[in-house]
N, C-alpha and C positions, 0 to 999 in steps of 0.2 A: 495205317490209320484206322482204328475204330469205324465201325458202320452206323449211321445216324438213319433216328426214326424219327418220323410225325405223327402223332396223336392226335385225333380230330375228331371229339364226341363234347354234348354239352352235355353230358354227364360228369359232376365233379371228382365223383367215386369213381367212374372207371378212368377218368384221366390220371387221377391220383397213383391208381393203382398199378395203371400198367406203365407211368412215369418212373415210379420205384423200383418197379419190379426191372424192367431192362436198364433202368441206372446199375443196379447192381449185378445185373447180367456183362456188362460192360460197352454198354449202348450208348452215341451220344442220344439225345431226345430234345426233341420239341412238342410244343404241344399248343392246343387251339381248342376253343368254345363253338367256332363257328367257321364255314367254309370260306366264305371272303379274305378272311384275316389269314388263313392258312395258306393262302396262295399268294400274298406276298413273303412267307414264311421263303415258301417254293422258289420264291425268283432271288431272294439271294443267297438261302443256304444249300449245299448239296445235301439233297434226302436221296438214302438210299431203298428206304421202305417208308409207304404210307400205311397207318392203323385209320381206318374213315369208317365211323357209322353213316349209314344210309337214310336216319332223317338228320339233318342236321335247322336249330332253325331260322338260315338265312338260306339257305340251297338246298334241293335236293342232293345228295349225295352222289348217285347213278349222274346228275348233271355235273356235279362237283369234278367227275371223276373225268366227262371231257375236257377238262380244261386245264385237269393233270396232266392228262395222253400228251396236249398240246404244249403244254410247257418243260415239262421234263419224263419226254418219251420213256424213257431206261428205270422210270424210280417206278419200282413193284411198289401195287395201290391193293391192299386186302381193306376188305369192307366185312363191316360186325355189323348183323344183323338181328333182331329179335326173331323169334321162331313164326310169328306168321311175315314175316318179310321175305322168305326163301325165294320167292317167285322174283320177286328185286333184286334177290343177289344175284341171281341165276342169270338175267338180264345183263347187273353189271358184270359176270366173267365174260359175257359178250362183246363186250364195251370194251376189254380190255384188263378186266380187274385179274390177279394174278391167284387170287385165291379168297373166298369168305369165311367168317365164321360167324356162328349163334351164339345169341348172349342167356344165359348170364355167362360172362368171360373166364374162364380159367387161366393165367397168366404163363403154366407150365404147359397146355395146348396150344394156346396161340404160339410159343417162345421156338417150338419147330417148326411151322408154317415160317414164320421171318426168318430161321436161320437157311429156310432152302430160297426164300426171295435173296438174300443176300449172298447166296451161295451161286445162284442164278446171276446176279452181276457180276461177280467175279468172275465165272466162265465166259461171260461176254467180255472180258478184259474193260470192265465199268474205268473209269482213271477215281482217283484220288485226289485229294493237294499234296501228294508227293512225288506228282507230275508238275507241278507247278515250275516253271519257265522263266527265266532273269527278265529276258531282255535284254537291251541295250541302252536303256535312259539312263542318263546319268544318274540322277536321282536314286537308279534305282539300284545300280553298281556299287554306288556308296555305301547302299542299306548294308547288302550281300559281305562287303569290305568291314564293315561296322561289327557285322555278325562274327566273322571270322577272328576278328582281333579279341573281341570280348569272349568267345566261346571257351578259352582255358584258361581263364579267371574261374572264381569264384562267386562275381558279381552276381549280382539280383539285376535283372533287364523289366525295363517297362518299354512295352509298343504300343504306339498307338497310332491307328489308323481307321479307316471306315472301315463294314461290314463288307466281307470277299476281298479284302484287298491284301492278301497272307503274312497275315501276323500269325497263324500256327505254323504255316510253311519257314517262318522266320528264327518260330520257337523251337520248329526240330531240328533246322539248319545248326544252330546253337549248341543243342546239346549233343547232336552227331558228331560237330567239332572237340567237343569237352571232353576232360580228364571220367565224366562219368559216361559218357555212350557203352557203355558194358551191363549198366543197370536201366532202371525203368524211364521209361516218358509217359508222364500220364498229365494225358489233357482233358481240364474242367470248365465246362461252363457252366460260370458259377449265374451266368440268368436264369439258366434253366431249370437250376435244384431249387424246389420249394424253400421259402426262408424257414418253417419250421422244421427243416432237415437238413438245412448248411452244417449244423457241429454236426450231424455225423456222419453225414458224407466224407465229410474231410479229416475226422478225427475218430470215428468211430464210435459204438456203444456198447454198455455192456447189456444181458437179462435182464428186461424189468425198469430199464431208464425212460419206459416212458410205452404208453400202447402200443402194442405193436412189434416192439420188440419182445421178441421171441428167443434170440440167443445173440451173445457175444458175437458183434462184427468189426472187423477193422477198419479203419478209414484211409483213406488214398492219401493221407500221410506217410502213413505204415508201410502201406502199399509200393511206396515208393520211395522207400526209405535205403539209403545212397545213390539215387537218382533224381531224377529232374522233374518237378509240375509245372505245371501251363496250367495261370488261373486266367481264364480269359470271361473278359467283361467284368473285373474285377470289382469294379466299381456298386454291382449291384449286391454286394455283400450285405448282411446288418448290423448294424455298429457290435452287436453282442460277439456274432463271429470275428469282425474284424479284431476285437479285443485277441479272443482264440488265436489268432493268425499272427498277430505283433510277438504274442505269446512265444508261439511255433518257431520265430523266424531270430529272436531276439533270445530265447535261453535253450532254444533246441529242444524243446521236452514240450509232451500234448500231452492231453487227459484225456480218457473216452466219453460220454457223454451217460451222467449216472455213478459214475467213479472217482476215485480220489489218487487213485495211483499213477506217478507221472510213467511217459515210456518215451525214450531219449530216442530221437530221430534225427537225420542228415541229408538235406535235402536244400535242391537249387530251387529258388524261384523265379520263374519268367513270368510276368503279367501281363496283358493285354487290356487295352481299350480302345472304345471308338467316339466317346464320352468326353466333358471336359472336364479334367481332374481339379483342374484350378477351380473353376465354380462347384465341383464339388464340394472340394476344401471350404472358398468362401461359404459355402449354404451350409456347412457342418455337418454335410451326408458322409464326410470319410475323411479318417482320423489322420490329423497332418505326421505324426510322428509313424505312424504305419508308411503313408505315400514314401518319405523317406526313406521307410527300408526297403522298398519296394523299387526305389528308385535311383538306385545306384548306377546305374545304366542307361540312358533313356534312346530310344529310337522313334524315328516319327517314317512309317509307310508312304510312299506317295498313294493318292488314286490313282484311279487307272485313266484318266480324265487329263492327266495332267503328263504321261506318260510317253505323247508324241506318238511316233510310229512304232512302240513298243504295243500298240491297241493295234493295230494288223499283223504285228505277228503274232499276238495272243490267237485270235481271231481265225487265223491260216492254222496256226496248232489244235487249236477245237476242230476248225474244217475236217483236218484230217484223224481225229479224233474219232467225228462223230462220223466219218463215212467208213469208218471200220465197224464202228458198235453198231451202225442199222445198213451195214452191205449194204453201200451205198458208192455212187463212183462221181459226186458233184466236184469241179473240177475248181471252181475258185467264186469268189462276188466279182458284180462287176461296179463299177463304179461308181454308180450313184449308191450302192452297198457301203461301199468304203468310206464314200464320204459321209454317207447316215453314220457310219458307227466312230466316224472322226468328232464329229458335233456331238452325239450323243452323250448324255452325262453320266452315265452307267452308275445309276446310283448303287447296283450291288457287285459292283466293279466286274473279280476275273470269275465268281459264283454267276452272276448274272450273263454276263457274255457266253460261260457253255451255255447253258439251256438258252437263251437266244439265238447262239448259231444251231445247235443242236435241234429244234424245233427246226430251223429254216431249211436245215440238209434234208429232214424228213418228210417237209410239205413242198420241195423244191423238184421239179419236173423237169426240166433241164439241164445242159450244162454249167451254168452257173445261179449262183444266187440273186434274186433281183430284191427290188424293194417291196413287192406284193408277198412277197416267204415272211418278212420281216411283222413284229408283235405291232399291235397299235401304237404302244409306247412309245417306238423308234421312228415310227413313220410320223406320229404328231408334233416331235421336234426337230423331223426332216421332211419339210414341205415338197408334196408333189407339183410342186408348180412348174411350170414349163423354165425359167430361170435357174432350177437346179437338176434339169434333166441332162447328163452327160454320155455322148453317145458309146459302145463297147465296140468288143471286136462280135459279142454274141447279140448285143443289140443295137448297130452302124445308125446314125443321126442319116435319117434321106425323109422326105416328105411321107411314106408308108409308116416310119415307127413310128412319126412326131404326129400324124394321125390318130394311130391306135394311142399313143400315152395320152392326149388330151381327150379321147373317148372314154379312158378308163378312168381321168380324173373327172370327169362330167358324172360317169355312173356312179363313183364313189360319191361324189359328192349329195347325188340325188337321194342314194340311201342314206347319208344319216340325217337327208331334211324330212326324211322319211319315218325317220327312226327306226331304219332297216323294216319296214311293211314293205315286202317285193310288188305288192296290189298298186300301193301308193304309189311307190317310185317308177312302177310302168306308167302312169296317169302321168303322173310328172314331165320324164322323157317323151312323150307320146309314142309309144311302145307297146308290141302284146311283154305280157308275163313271159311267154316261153321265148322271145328275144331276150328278152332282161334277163334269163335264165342262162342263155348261152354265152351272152358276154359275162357274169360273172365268173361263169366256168373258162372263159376263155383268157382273161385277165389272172385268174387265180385269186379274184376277190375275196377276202373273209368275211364273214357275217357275223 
């Protein structure tokens, strides 16, 4: 599977730029105006490299970059700096940043700095989604069943399911089974290509079809021509591509963009969404006689929400995931863990659960996982109330622990009437500061 970047500058130019430059390098890419927004990017997609300037203007960037470390320990964070920012960057490689560079950006310097960040996960045995896990839900045995029967057809397959819930892991399942796994698999997402660069992302251009174009390129048509595509997120197409596409799909023959001459191509298509195709249709954003050929197949993913105890074994697979990638030896959650991640909604389902437990194995100091390892997220729709406190074997229900958990919910509670001001919430608890200091540390409180 391709190695996926984050782009994080409010500069449109160099987003633009280095969006293009590693699409064509063979980079998946995302990309962000602002640090806030990027980090929900973070909690459901797997990034394997961050691109992050260092002002950005919702966050500082050097801050941006804690809360990287915190969410997804393993994704290498390089930070682009202007020439008097050195002193910043030099900061964030303390922080943790894997490498900087100075701007003005050269696309062909920065492109070996991210091939040894990505060369660096690899040697950590980083996983992929082609580790990705059945389970046992039925639901989900059926999908896997589904996959297999349709994979030596010919059929066009639509999936759809939420964001992290493996609709690619489904699309390569597919075509590993098919008469073509001898030729390519190239997976696009098409939210991510600029809509003035869908035709030729997909179809290519020739010299001169438009700025920019510098020489004759091919499109991952071409590219993958007697194999398989994955157009995932289909839906964000623009009606002018989707035209291209019915084209592609319905007389076998594409045009490059800027030319007139057809070139005959042979190719499966998988598509993916997490969208509603029906109110697509209805609203007129996507052409009913396209969906059609797109939809000779149709599969629907479960979440992971709805997957029963297929969410602990996910969960126990990351465990032991992530206790190889950070030498770590955490031996299991304990049960009010289990139960958080039973209730919880995992809006980015098996994307969001690594970096969840992944983070938890990292800031976890003991033999198992408790609820304090756990993101805000998890803990705010799994109440630390004494009602859902469940005793372990690592933390036994006797009058000593049911002490300390309602101490730790008293402190927690103090600080956010506080608004985490540690001055305030000693005032509150009627406490010194450096008390209020030791039970955070002692609890594993996060600020």
């Amino acid at each position: 599977m391709k190695a996926s970047i984050l782009i994080i500058d409010d500069d449109p130019y160099i987003i633009t730029l280095l969006d293009s430059y590693f699409k064509r390098e063979g980079y998946k890419t995302f990309t962000s105006f602002k640090g806030k927004p990027a980090l929900k990017i973070l909690r459901s997609e797997r990034i394997d490299v961050i691109l992050c300037d260092i002002r950005l203007p919702d966050i500082e960037g050097t801050e941006l970059l804690k809360y990287i470390r915190q969410l997804a320990p393993e994704t290498s964070v390089i930070m682009m700096t202007a020439y008097a920012g050195i002193r910043a960057a030099v900061e964030s490689i303390k922080a943790g940043a894997f490498e900087y560079v100075t701007k003005p950006i050269l696309p062909d310097e920065i492109s070996d700095i991210v091939r040894r960040a990505v060369d660096k996960n690899v040697s950590k045995g980083v996983q992929t989604d082609d580790d990705f896990i059945t389970g046992d839900s039925s639901k989900m045995l059926e999908v896997i069943e589904q996959a297999k029967l349709v994979a030596p057809t010919d059929m066009s397959v639509l999936i759809q399911g939420e964001t992290g819930s493996g609709k690619e892991y489904i699309a390569r399942l597919i075509h590993k089974n098919s008469t073509r796994k001898s030729k390519r698999f190239m997976a696009i997402d098409c939210g991510a290509i600029p809509r003035e660069l869908a035709s030729s992302e997909l179809f290519g251009h020739i010299k001169g079809a438009f700025t920019g174009a510098i020489s004759d390129k091919s499109g991952y048509f071409e590219q993958a021509n007697g194999g398989t595509i994955f157009l995932d997120e289909i839906g964000n197409l623009t009606y002018e591509t989707q035209v291209k596409l019915l084209r592609a799909i319905q007389q076998k023959v594409i045009t490059r963009v800027g030319d007139s001459k057809e070139i005959k191509v042979d190719v499966r298509i998988i598509s993916a969404t997490n969208s509603d195709m029906l109110k697509a249709l209805g609203d007129g954003n996507f052409r009913e006689d396209l969906y059609h050929r797109i939809n000779e197949f149709k599969m629907e993913l479960p979440p992971l929400r709805e997957r029963g105890n297929d969410i602990i074994t996910f969960a126990r697979h990351f465990l032991a995931e992530a206790n190889q990638n950070l030498n770590k030896n955490v031996k299991d959650f304990d049960s009010n863990v289990i139960n958080a991640f039973k209730s919880y909604t995992w809006y980015g389902n098996l994307r969001e659960m690594r970096n969840v437990v992944k983070r938890s194995v990292l800031i976890t100091r003991t033999d198992y996982v408790t609820i304090s390892s756990l993101p805000e997220e998890l803990r705010s729709e799994y109440s630390l109330e004494p009602d859902n406190i469940i005793p372990t074997e690592d933390s036994p229900l006797n009058l000593k622990n049911a002490a300390e958990v309602a101490e730790k919910y008293v402190v927690e509670q103090a600080l956010k009437e506080a608004n985490f001001n540690k001055s305030l919430a000693a005032k509150i608890l009627k406490i010194d500061r450096k008390t209020l200091y030791n039970k955070i540390d002692r609890y594993g409180i996060e600020l």
